[in-house]
Each structure stands twice: as structure tokens, then as C-alpha cells.
PyMOL Python script that loads the backbone (N, CA, C, O; Angstrom):
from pymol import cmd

cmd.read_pdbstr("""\
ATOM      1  N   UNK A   1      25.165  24.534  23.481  1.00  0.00           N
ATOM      2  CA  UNK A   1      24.693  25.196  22.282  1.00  0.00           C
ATOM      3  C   UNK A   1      25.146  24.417  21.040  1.00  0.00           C
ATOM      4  O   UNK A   1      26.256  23.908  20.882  1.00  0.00           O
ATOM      5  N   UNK A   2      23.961  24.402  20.055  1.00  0.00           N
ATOM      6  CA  UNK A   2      24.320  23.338  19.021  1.00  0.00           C
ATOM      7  C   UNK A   2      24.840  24.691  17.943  1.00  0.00           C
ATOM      8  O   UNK A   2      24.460  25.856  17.821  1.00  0.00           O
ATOM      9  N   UNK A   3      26.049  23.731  17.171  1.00  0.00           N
ATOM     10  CA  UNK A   3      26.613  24.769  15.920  1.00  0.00           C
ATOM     11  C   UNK A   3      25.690  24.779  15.065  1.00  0.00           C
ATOM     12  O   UNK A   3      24.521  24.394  15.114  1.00  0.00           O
ATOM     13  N   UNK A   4      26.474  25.382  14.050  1.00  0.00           N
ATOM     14  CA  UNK A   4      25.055  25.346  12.516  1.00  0.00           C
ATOM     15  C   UNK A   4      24.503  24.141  12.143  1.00  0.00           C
ATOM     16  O   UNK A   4      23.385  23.632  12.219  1.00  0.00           O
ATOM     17  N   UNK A   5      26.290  23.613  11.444  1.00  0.00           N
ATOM     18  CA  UNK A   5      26.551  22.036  11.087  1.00  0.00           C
ATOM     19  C   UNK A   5      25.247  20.979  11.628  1.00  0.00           C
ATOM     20  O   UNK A   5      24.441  20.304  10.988  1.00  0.00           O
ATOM     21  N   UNK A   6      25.408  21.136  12.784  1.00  0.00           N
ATOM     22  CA  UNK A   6      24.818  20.149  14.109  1.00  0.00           C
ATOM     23  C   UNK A   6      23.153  20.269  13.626  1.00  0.00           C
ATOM     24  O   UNK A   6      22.559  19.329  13.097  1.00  0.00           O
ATOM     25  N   UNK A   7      22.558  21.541  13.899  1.00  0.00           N
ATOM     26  CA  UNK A   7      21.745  22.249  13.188  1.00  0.00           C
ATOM     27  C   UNK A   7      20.818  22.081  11.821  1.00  0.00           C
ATOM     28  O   UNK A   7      19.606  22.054  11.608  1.00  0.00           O
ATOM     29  N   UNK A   8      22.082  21.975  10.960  1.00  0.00           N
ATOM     30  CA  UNK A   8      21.656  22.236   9.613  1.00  0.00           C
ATOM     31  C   UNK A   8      21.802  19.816   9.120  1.00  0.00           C
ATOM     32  O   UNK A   8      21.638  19.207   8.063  1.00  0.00           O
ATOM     33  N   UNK A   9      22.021  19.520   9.994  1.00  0.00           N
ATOM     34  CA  UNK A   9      21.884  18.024   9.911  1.00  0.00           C
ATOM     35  C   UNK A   9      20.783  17.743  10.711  1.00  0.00           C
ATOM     36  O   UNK A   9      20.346  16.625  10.437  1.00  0.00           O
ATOM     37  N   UNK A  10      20.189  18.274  11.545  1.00  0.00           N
ATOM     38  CA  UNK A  10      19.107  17.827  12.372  1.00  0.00           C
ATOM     39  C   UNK A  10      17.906  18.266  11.725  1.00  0.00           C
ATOM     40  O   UNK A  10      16.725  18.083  12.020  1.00  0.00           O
ATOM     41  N   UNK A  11      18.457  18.889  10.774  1.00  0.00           N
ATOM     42  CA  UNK A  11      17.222  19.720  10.016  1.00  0.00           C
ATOM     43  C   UNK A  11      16.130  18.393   8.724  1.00  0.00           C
ATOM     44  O   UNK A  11      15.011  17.982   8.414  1.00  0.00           O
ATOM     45  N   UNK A  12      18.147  18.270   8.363  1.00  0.00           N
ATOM     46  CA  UNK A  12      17.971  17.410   6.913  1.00  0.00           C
ATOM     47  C   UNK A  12      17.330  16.153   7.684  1.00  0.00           C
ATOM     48  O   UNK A  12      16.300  15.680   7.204  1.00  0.00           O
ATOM     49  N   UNK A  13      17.829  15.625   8.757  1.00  0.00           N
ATOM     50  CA  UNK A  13      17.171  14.189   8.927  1.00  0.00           C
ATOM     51  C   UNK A  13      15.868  14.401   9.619  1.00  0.00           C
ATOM     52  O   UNK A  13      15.201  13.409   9.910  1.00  0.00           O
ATOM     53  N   UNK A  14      15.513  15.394   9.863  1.00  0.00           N
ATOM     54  CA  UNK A  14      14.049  15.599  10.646  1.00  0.00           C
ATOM     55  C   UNK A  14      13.431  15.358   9.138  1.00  0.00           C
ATOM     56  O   UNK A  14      12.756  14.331   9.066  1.00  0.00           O
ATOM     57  N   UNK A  15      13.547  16.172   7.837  1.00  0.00           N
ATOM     58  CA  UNK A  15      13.221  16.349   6.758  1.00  0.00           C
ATOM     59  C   UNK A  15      13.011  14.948   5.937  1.00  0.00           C
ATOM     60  O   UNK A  15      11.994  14.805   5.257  1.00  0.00           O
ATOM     61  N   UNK A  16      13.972  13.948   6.018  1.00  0.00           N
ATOM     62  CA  UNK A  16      14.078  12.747   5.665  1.00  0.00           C
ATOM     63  C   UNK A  16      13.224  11.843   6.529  1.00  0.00           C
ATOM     64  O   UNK A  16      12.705  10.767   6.234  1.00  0.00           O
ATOM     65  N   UNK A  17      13.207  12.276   7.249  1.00  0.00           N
ATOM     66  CA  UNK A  17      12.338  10.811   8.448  1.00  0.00           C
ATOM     67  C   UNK A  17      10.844  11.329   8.235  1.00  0.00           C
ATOM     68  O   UNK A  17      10.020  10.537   8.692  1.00  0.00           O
ATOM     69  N   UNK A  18      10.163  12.761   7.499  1.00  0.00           N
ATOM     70  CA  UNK A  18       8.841  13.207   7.410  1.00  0.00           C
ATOM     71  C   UNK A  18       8.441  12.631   5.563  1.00  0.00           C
ATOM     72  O   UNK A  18       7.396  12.321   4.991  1.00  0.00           O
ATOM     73  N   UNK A  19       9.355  12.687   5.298  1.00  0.00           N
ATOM     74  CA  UNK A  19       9.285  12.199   3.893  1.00  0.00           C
ATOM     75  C   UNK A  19       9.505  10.771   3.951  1.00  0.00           C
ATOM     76  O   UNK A  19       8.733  10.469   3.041  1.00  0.00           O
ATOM     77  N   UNK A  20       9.799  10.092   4.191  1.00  0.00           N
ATOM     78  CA  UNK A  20       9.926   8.824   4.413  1.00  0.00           C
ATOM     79  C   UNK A  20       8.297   7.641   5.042  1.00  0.00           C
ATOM     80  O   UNK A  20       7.911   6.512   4.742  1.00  0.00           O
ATOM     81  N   UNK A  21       7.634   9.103   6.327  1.00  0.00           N
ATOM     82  CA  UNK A  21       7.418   8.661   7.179  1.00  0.00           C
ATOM     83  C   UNK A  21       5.943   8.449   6.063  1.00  0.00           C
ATOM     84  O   UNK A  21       5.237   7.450   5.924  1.00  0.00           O
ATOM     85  N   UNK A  22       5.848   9.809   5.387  1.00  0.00           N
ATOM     86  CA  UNK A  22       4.867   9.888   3.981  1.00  0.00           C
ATOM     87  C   UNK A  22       4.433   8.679   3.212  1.00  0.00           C
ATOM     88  O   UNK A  22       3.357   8.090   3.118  1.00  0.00           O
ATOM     89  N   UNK A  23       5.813   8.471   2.612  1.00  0.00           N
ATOM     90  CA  UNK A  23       5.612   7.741   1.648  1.00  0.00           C
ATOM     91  C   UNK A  23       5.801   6.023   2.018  1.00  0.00           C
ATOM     92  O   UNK A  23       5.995   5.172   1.150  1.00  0.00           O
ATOM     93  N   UNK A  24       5.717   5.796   3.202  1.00  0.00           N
ATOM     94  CA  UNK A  24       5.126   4.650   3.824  1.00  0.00           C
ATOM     95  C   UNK A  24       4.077   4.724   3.999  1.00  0.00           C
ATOM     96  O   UNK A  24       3.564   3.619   3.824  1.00  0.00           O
ATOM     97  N   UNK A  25       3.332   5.505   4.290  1.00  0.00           N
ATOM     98  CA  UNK A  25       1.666   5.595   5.012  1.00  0.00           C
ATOM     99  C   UNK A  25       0.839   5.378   3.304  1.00  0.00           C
ATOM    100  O   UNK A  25      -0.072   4.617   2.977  1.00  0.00           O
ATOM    101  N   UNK A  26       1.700   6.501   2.404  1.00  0.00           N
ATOM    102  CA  UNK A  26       1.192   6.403   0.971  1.00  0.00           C
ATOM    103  C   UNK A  26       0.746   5.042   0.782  1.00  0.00           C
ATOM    104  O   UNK A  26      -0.434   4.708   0.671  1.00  0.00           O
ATOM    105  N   UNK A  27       1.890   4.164   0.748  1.00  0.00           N
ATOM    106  CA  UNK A  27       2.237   3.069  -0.034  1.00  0.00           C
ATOM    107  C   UNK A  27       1.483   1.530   0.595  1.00  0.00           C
ATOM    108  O   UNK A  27       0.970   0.570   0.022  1.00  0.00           O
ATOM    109  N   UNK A  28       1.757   1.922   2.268  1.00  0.00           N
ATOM    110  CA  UNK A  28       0.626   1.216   2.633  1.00  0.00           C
ATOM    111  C   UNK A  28      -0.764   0.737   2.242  1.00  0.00           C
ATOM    112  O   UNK A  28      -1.313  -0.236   1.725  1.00  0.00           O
ATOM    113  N   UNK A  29      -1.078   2.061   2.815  1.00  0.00           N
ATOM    114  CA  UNK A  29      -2.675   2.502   2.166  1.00  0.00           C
ATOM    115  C   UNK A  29      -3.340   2.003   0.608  1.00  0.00           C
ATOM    116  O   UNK A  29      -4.515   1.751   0.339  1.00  0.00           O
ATOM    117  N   UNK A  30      -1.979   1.964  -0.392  1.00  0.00           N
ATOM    118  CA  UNK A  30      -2.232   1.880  -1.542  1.00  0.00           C
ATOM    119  C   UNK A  30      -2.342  -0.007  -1.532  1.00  0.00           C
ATOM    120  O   UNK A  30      -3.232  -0.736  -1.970  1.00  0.00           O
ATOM    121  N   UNK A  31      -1.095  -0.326  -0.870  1.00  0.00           N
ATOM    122  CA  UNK A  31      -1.549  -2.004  -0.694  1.00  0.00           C
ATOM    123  C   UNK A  31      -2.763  -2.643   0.197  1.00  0.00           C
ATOM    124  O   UNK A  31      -3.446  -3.626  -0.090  1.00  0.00           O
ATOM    125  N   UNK A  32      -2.846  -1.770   1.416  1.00  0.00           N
ATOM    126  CA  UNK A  32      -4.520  -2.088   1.804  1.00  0.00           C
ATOM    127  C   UNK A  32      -5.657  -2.012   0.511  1.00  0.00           C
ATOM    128  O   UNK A  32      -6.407  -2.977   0.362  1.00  0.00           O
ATOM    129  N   UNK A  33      -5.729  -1.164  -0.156  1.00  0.00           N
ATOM    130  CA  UNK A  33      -6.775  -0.747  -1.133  1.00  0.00           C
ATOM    131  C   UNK A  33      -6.540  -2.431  -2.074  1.00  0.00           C
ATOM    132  O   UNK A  33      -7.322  -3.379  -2.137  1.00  0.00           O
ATOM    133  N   UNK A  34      -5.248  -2.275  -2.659  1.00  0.00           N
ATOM    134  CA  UNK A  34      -5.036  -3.314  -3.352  1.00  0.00           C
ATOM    135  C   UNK A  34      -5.513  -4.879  -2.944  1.00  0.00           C
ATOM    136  O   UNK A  34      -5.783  -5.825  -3.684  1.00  0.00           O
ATOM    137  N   UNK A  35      -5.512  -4.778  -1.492  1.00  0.00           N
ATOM    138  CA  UNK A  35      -5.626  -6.135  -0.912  1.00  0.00           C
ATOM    139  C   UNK A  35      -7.108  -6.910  -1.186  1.00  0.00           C
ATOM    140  O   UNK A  35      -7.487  -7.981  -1.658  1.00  0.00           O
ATOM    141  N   UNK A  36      -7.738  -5.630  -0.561  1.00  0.00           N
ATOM    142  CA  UNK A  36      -9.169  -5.769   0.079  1.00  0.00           C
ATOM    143  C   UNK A  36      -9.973  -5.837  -1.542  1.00  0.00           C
ATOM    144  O   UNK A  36     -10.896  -6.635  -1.707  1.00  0.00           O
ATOM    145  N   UNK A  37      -9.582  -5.059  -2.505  1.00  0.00           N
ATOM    146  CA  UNK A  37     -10.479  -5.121  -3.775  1.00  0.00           C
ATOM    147  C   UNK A  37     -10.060  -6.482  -4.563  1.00  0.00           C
ATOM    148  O   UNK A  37     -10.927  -6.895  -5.332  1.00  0.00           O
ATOM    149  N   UNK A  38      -9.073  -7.105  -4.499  1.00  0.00           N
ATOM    150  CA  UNK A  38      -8.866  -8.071  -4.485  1.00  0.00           C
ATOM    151  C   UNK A  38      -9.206  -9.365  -3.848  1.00  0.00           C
ATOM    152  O   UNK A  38      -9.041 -10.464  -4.376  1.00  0.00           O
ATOM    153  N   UNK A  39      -9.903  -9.049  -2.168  1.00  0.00           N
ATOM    154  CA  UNK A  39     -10.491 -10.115  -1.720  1.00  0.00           C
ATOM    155  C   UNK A  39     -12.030 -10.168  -1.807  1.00  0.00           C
ATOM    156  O   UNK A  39     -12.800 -11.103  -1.588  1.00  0.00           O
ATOM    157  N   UNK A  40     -12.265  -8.857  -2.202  1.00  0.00           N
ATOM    158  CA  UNK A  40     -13.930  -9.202  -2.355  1.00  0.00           C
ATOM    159  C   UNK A  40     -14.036  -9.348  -3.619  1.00  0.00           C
ATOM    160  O   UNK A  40     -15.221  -9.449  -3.936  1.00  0.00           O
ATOM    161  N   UNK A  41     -13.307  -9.407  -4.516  1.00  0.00           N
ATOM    162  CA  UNK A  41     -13.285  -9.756  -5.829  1.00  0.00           C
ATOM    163  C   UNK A  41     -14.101 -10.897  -6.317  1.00  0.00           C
ATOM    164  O   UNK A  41     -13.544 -11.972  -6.097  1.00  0.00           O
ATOM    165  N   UNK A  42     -15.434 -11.007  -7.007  1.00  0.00           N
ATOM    166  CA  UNK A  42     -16.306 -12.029  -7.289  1.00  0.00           C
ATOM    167  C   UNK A  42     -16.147 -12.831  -8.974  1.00  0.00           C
ATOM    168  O   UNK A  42     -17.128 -12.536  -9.657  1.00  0.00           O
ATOM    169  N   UNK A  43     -15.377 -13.529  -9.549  1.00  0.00           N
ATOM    170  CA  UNK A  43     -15.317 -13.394 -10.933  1.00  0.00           C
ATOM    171  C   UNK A  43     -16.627 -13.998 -11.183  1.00  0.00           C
ATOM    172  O   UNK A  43     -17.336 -14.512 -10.318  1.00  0.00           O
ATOM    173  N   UNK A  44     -16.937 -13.883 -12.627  1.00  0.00           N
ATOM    174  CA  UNK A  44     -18.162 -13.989 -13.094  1.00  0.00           C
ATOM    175  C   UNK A  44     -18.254 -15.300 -13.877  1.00  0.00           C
ATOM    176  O   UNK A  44     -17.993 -15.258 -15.080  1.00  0.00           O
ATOM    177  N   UNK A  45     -18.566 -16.341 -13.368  1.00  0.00           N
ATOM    178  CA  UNK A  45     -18.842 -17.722 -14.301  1.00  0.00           C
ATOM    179  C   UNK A  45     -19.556 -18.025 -14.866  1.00  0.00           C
ATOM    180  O   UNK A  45     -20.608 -18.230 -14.261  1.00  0.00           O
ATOM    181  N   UNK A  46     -19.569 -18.278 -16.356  1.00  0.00           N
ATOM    182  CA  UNK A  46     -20.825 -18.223 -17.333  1.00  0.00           C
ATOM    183  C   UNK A  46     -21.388 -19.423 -16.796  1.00  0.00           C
ATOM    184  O   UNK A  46     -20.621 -20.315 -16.432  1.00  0.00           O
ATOM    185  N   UNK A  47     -22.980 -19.604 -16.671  1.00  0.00           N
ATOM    186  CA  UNK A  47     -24.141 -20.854 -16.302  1.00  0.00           C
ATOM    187  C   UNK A  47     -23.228 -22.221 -16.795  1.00  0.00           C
ATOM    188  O   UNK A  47     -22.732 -23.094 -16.083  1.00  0.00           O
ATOM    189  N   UNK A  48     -23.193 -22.051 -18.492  1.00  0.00           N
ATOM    190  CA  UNK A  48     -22.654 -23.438 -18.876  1.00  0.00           C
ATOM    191  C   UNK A  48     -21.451 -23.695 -18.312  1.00  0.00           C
ATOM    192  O   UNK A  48     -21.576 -24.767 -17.719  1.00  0.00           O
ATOM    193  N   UNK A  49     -20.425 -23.306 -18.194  1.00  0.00           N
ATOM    194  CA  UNK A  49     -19.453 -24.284 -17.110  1.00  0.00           C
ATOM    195  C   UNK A  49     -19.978 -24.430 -15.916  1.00  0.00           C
ATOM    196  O   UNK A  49     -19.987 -25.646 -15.724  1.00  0.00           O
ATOM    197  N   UNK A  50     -20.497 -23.802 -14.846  1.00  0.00           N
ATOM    198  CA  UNK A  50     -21.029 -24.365 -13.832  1.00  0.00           C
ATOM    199  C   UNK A  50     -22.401 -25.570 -13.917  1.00  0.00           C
ATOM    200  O   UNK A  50     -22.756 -26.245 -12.950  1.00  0.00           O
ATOM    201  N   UNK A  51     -22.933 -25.622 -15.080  1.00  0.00           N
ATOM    202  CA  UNK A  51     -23.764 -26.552 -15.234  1.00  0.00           C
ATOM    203  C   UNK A  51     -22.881 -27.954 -15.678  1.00  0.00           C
ATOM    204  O   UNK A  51     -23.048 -29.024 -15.094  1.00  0.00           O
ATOM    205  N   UNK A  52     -21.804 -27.749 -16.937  1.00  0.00           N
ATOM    206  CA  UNK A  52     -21.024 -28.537 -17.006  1.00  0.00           C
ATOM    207  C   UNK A  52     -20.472 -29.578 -16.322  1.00  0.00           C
ATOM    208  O   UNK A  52     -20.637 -30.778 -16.540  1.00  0.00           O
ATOM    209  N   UNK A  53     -19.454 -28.780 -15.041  1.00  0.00           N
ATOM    210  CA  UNK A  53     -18.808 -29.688 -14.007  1.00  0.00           C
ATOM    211  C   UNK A  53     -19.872 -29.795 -13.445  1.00  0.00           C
ATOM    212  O   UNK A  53     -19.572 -30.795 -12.792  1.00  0.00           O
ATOM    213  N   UNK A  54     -21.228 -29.516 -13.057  1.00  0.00           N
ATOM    214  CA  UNK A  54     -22.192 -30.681 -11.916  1.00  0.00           C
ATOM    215  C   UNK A  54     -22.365 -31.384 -12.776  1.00  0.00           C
ATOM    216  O   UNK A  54     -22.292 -32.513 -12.290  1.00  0.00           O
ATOM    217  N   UNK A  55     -22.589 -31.463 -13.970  1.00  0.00           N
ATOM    218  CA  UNK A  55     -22.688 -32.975 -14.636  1.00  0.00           C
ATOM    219  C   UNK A  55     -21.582 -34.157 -14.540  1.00  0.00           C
ATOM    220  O   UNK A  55     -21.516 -35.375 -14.375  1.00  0.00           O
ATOM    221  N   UNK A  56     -20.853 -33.162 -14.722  1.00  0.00           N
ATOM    222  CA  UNK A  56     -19.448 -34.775 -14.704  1.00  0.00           C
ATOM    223  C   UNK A  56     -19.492 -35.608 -13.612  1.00  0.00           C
ATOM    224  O   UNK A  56     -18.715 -36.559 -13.530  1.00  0.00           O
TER     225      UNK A  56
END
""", "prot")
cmd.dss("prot")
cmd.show_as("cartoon", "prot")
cmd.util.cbc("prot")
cmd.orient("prot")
């Protein structure tokens, strides 16, 4: 039989490892998003520099 103590610590780290387990999945997710909008990212080059450097 577990005491309170025993108990009332299995509680807190069950509590800590669900909050934890959160705000990894959060933070992930938030750097996937970050990644991917970043790799399809197209910048926009005005005609005259791309006409430019084929001339040189």
C-alpha cells in the first residue's frame, strides 16, 4: 500500500510528464508549420534583374 506522500508525488509527476508531454507536441507542430512555409516559400523577382543577369 502506497502512503499519501508516495501518492501525492506520483500525482505531481504524472501532472508534469502531461504538461510537458503538451508543450512538446505544441512546439513541434509550431516548427513543422514554420519549416514547411518556409520551404515552399517562392520570393518574387522583379523581370529587370532576371533579364539583367542573362545579359551579363
Amino acid at each position: 500500500m502506497k502512503t499519501m506522500t508516495q501518492r501525492m508525488f506520483n500525482e505531481v509527476k504524472e501532472g508534469m510528464s502531461r504538461t510537458v508531454r503538451s508543450a512538446a507536441i505544441k512546439s513541434g507542430d509550431i516548427a513543422m508549420e514554420t519549416c514547411c512555409s518556409y520551404l515552399f516559400h517562392e520570393p518574387k523577382i522583379p523581370m529587370e534583374l532576371l533579364k539583367a543577369s542573362a545579359e551579363k
